[in-house]
ROMIZA-833811 format. One record per residue (C-alpha): residue in three letters; x, y, z. Coordinates in Angstrom, 3 decimals. Each point is the difference from the previous one (the first is absolute). Example, Ala and Ser with C-alpha at 12.3 -4.5 7.8 and 13.67 -1.06 7.14 Angstrom:
+-----+----------+----------+----------+
| res |       px |       py |       pz |
+-----+----------+----------+----------+
| ALA |   12.300 |   -4.500 |    7.800 |
| SER |    1.370 |    3.440 |   -0.660 |
+-----+----------+----------+----------+
This chain:
+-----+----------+----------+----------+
| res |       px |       py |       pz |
+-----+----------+----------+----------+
| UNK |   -9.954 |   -5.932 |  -33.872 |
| UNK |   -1.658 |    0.503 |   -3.408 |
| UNK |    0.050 |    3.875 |   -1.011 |
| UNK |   -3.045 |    1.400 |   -2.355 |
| UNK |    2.066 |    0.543 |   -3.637 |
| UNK |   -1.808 |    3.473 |   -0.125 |
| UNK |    1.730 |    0.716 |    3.221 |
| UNK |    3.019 |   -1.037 |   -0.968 |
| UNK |   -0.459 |    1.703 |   -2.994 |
| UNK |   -0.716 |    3.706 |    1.517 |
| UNK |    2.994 |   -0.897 |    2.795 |
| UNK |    2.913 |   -0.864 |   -2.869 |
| UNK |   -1.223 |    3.111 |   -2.189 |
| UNK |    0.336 |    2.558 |    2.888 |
| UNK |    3.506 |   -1.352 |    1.396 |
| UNK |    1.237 |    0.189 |   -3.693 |
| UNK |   -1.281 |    3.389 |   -0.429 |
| UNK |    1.352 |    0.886 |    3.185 |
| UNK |    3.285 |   -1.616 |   -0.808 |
| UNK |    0.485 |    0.970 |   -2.784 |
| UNK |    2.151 |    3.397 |    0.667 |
| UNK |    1.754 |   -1.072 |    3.224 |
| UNK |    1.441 |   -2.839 |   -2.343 |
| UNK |    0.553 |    1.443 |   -3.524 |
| UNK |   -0.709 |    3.236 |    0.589 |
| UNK |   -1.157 |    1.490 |   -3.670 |
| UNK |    0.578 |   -2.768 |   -1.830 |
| UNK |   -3.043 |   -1.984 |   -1.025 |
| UNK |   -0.540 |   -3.472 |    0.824 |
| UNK |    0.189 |   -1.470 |   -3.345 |
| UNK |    3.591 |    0.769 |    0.128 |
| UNK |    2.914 |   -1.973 |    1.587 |
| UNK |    1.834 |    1.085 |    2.464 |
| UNK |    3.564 |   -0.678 |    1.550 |
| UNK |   -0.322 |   -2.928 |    2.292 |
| UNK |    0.976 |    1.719 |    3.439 |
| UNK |   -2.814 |    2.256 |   -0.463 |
| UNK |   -2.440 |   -2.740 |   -1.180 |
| UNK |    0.962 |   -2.124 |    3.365 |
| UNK |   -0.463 |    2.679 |    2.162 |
| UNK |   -3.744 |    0.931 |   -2.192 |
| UNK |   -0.383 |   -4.062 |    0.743 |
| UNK |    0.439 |    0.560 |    3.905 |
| UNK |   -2.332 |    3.349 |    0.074 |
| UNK |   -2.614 |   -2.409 |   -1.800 |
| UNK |    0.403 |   -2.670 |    2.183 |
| UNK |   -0.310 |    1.316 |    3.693 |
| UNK |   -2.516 |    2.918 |   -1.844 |
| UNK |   -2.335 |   -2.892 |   -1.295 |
| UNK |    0.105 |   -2.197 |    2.717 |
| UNK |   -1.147 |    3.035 |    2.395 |
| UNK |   -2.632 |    0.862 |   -2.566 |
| UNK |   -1.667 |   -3.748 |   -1.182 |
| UNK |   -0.803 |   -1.079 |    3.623 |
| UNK |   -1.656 |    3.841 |    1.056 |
| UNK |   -1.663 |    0.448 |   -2.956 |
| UNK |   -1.189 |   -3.623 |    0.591 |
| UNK |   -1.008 |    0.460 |    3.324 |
| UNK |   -2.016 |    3.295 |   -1.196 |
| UNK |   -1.695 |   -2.428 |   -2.479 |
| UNK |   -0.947 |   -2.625 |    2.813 |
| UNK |   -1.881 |    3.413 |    1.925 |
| UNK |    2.383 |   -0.434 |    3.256 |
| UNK |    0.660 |    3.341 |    1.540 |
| UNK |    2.886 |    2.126 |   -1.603 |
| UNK |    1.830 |   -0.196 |    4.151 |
| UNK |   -0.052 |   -2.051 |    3.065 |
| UNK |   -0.264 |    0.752 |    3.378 |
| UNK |    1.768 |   -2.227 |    3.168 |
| UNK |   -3.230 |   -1.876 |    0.819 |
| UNK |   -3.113 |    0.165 |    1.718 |
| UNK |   -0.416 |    1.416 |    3.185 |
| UNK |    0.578 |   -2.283 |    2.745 |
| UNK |   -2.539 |   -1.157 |    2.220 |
| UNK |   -0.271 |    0.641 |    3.716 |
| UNK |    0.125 |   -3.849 |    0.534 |
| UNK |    3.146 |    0.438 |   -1.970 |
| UNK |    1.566 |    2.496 |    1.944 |
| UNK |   -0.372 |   -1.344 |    3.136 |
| UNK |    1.624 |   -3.391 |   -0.802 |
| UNK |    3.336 |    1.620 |   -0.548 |
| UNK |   -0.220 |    2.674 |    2.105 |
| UNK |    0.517 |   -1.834 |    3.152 |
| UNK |    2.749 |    1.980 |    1.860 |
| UNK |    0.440 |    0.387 |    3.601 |
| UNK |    0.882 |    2.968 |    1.834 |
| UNK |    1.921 |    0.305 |    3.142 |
| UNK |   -3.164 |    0.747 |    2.010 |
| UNK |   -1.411 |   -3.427 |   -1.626 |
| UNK |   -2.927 |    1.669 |   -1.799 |
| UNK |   -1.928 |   -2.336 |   -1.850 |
| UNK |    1.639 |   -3.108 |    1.125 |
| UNK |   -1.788 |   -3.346 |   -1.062 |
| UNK |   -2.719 |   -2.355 |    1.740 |
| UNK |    1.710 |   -2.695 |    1.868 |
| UNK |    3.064 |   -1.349 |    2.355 |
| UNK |    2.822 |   -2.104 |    0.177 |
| UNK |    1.821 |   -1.477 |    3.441 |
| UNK |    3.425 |   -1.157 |    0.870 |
| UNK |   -0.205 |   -3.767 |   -0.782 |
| UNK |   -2.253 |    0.758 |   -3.487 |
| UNK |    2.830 |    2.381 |   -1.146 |
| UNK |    3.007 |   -2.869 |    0.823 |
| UNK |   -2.191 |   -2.468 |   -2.781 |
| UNK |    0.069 |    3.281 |   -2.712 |
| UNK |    3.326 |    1.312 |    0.865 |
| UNK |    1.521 |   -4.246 |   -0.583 |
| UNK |   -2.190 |   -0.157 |   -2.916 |
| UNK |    0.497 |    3.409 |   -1.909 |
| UNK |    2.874 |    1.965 |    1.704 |
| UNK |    2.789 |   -2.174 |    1.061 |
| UNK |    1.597 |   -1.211 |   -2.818 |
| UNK |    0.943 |    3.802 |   -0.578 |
| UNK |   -0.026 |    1.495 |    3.024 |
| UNK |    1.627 |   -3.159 |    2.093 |
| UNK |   -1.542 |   -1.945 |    2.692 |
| UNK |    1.406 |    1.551 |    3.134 |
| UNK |   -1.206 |    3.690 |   -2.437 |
| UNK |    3.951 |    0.989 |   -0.513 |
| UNK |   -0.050 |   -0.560 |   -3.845 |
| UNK |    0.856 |   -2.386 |   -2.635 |
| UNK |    3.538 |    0.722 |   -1.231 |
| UNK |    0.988 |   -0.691 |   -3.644 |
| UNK |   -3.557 |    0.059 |   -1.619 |
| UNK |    0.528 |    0.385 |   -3.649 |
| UNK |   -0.852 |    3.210 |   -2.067 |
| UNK |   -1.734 |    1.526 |    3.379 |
| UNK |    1.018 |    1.479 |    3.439 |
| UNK |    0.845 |   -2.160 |    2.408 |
| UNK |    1.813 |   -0.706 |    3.301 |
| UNK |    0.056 |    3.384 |    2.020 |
| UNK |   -1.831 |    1.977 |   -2.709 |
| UNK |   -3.182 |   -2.428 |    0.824 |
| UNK |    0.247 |   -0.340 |    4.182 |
| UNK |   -2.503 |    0.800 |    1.882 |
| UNK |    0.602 |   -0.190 |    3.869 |
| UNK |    3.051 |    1.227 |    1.802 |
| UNK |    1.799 |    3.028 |    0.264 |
| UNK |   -1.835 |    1.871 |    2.559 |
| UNK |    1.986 |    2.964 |    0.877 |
| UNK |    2.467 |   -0.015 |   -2.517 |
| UNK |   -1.379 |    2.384 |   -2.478 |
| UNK |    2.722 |    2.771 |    1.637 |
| UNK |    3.351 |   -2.188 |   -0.137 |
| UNK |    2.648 |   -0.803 |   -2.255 |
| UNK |   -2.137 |   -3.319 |   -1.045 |
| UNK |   -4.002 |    0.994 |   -0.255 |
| UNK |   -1.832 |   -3.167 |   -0.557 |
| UNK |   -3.020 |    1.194 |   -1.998 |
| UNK |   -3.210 |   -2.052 |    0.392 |
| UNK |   -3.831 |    0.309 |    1.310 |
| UNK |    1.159 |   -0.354 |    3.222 |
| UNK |    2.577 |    2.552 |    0.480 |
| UNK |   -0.862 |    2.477 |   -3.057 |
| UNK |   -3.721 |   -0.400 |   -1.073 |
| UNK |   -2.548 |    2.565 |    1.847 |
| UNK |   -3.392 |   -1.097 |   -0.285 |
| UNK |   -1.462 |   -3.333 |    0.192 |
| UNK |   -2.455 |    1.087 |   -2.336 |
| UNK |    2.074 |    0.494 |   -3.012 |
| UNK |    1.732 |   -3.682 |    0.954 |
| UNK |   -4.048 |   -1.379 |   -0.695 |
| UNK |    0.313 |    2.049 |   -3.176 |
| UNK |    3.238 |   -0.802 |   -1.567 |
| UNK |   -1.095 |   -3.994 |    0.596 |
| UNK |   -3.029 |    0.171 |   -1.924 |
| UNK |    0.948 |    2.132 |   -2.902 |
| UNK |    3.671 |   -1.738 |   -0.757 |
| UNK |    0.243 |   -3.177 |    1.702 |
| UNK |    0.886 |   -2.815 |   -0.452 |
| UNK |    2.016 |    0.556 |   -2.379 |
| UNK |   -0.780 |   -2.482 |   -2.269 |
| UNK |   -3.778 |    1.012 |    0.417 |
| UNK |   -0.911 |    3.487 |    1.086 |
| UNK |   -3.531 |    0.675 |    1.551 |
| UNK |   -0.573 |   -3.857 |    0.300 |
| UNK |   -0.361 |    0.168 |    3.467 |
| UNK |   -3.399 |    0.288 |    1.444 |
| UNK |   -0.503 |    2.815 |    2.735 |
| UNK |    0.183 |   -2.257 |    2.663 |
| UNK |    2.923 |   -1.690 |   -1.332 |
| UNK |    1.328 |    3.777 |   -0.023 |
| UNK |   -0.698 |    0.424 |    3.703 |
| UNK |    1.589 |   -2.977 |    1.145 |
| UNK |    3.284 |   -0.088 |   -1.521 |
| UNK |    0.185 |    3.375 |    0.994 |
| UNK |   -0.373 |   -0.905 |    3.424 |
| UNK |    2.301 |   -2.604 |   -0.062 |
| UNK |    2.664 |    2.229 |   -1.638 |
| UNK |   -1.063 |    2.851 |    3.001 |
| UNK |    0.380 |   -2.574 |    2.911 |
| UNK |    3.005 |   -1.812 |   -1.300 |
| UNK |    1.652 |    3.408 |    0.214 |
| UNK |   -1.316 |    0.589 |    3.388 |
| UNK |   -2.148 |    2.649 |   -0.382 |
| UNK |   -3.037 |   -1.255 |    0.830 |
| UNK |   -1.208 |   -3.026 |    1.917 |
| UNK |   -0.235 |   -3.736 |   -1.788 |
| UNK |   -3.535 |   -0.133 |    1.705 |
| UNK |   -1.031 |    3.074 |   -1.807 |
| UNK |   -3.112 |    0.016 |   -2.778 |
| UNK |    0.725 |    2.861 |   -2.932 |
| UNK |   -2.245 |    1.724 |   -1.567 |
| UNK |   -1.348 |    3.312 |   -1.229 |
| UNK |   -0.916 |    1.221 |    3.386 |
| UNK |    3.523 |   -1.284 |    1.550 |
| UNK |    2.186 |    0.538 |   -2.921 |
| UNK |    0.270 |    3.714 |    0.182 |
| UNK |    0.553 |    0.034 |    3.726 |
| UNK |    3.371 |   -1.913 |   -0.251 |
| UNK |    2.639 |    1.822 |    1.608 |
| UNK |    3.503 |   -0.541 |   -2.875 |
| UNK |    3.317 |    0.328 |    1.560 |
| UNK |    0.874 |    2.877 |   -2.212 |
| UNK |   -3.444 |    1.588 |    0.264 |
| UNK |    1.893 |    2.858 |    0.393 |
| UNK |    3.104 |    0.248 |   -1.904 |
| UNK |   -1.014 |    2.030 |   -2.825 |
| UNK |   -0.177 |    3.267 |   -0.309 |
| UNK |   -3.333 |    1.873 |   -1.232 |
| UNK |   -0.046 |    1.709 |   -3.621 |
| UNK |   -1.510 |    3.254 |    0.154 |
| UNK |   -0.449 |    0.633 |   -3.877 |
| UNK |   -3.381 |   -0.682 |   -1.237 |
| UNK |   -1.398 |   -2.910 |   -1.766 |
| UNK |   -1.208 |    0.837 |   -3.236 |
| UNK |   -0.834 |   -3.373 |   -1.553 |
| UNK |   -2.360 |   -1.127 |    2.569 |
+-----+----------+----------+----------+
């Protein structure tokens, strides 16, 4: 970057004249001064002019004096990352997946994680794995010495299920999953668990109307949500 020399010019002679009693207080310039306070006039002059040549540069150039965060984003925009699903399934996606479609995503995009009988890869470097990434089983265990957290026995909507697959999965690739992929691998991970029936078509009309097993293990919060 090439700097004007009158600019340079105005930028040195107001960091000197600012300088100039922080670092030798009364005594003029023409002077010498003992070394400790001429290094630590050096360092003022350094960080001062290196604040001051690029601003008083960009000044010169006619770019604005502050920045804002951006433009305002479009609606278009928006509505490509805000794609969450409710429990009630509000705004859930065209399309629909079946039993034998979701076996062909869940091989292709799931299992090497998740396992193929769905109980969880164990020793998976520098990620979760075994129990921490199951999820059938454990159906009534939530209450016992040994809970066995997964969709099955802990998760309880179907809806957010849809969601959580097409915002973070795989992992190696989240949101690369088309919508139908979406609906079929979560009906293969909803019939493998035994919840609903392998002949059964998901989609946004069906979705919401899945009945979890712990549909109604959780207790309601009464405060308000403010950050809706």
């Amino acid at each position: 970057m090439r700097i004007p020399r009158d600019v340079f010019a105005r930028c040195w002679h107001d960091v000197l004249s600012k300088l100039k009693p922080v670092a030798c207080r009364t005594t003029p310039l023409s002077v010498a001064v003992p070394s400790l306070q001429m290094r630590v006039a050096a360092a003022f002059m350094a960080g001062a002019l290196a604040a001051a040549v690029p601003t008083a540069f960009a000044h010169s150039q006619g770019y604005p004096s502050k920045y804002d965060f951006g433009a305002t984003a479009a609606e278009q925009e928006i509505a490509a990352v805000a794609i969450a699903i409710p429990a009630d399934g509000k705004g859930l996606p065209p399309g629909k997946g079946d039993y034998s479609a979701g076996k062909v995503v869940y091989e292709t995009a799931c299992a090497a994680c998740h396992g193929t009988d769905l109980k969880g890869v164990a020793g998976l470097p520098d990620m979760p794995s075994g129990a921490a990434l199951r999820l059938t089983g454990g159906h009534g265990t939530l209450a016992s010495r040994n809970p066995v957290v997964t969709v099955e026995s802990y998760w309880p909507y179907a809806t957010t299920l849809f969601d959580y697959i097409r915002r973070a999965m795989p992992f190696s690739a989240p949101g690369s999953l088309s919508n139908n992929e979406v609906y079929a691998v979560t009906t293969y991970i909803l019939a493998e668990s035994n919840i609903i029936d392998k002949k059964t078509v998901i989609d946004a009309e069906t979705l919401p109307k899945v009945q979890m097993p712990n549909r109604d293990g959780f207790i309601p919060d009464p405060r308000p949500e403010l950050f809706k």
